[in-house]
C-alpha positions as CSV (number, residue, x, y, z in Angstrom):
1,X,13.2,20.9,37.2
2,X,13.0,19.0,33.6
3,X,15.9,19.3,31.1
4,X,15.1,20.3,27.5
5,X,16.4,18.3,24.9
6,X,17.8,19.8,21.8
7,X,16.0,18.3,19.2
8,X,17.5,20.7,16.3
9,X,18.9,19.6,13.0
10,X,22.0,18.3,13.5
11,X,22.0,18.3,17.3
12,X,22.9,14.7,18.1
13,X,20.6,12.4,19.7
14,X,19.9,13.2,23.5
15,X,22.1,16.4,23.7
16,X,21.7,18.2,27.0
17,X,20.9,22.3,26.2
18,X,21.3,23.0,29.9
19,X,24.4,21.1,30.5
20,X,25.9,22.8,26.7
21,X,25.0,25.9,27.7
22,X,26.5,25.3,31.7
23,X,29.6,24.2,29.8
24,X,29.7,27.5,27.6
25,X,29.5,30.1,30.4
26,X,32.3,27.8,32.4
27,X,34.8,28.3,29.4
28,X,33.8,32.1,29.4
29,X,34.1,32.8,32.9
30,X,37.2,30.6,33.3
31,X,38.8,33.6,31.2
32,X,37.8,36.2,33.6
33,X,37.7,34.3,36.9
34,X,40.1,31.4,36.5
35,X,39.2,27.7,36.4
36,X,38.3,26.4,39.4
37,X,36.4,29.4,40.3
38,X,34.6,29.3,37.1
39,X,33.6,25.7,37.6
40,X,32.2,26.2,41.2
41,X,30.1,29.1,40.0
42,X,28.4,27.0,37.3
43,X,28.2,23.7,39.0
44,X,30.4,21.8,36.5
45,X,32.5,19.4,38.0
46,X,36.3,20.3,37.6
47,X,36.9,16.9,36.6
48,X,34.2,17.1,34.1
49,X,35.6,20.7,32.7
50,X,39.3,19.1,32.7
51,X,37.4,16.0,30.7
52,X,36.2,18.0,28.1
53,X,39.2,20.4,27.8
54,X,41.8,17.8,27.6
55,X,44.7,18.5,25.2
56,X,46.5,14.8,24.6
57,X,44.5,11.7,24.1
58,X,43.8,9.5,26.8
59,X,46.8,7.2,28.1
60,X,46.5,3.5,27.2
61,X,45.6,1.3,29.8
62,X,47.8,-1.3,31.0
63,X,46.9,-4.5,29.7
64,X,46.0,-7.0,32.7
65,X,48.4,-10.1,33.3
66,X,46.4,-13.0,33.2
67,X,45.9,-14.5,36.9
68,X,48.1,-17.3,36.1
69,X,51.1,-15.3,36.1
70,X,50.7,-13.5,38.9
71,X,52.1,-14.3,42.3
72,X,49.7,-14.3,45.0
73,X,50.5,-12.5,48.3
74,X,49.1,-14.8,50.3
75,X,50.6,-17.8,48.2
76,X,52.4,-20.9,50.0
77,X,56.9,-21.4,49.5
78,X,57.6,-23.8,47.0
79,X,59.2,-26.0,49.8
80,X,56.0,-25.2,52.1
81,X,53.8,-26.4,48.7
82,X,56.6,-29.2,48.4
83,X,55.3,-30.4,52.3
84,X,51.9,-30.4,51.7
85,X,51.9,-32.4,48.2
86,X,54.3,-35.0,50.3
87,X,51.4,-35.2,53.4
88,X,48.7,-35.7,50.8
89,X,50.8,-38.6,48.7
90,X,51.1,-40.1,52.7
91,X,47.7,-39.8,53.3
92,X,46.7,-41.5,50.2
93,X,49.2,-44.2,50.4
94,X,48.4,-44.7,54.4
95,X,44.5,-44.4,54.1
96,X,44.0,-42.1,57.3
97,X,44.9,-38.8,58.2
98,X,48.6,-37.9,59.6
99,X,49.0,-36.4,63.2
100,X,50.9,-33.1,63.6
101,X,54.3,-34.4,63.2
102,X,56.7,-33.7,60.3
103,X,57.7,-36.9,58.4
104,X,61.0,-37.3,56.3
105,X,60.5,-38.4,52.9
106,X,63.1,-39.9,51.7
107,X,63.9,-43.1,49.5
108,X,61.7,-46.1,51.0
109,X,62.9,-49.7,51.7
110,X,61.6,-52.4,49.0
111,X,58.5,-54.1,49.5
């Protein structure tokens, strides 16, 4: 089956005649039949019909927080952060890797 598309004066550019005129006999028959029953006997989508028919403007979206500012579920403590940055500085300063032991950092003798 092949759509026709209304070339007409004044038509805009790629408008659907089929889809106009299933949009039309929804908004007569949802007089006589109600909405929903209207929109399953034309094949209109009752999201689509509510689309078309909708009274207020659309809400704003939410404008997204930047990823920076958002706290990650998944997101290490501060003091469990605070651990690891202390095992790397060790690591760095001690040239190998440290077992599975905690170490307290604290003030360290002079050299």
């Amino acid at each position: 089956m092949t759509t026709t598309i209304d070339t007409a004066p004044g038509a805009g550019a790629g408008v659907d005649v089929f889809g106009r005129a299933q949009q039309a006999a929804c908004d007569q028959l949802t007089e006589l039949i109600g909405r929903a029953a209207a929109c399953r006997a034309t094949g209109v989508a009752r999201s689509t019909y509510y689309h078309h028919h909708r009274v207020s403007p659309a809400p704003p979206r939410p404008v997204p927080k930047p990823h920076v500012e958002r706290i990650q579920p998944r997101a290490l403590a501060p003091a469990e952060r605070q651990r690891v940055h202390v095992a790397e500085w060790l690591e760095s300063i001690l040239g190998r890797r440290l077992t599975g032991q905690l170490y307290r950092v604290g003030p360290f003798p002079p050299p």
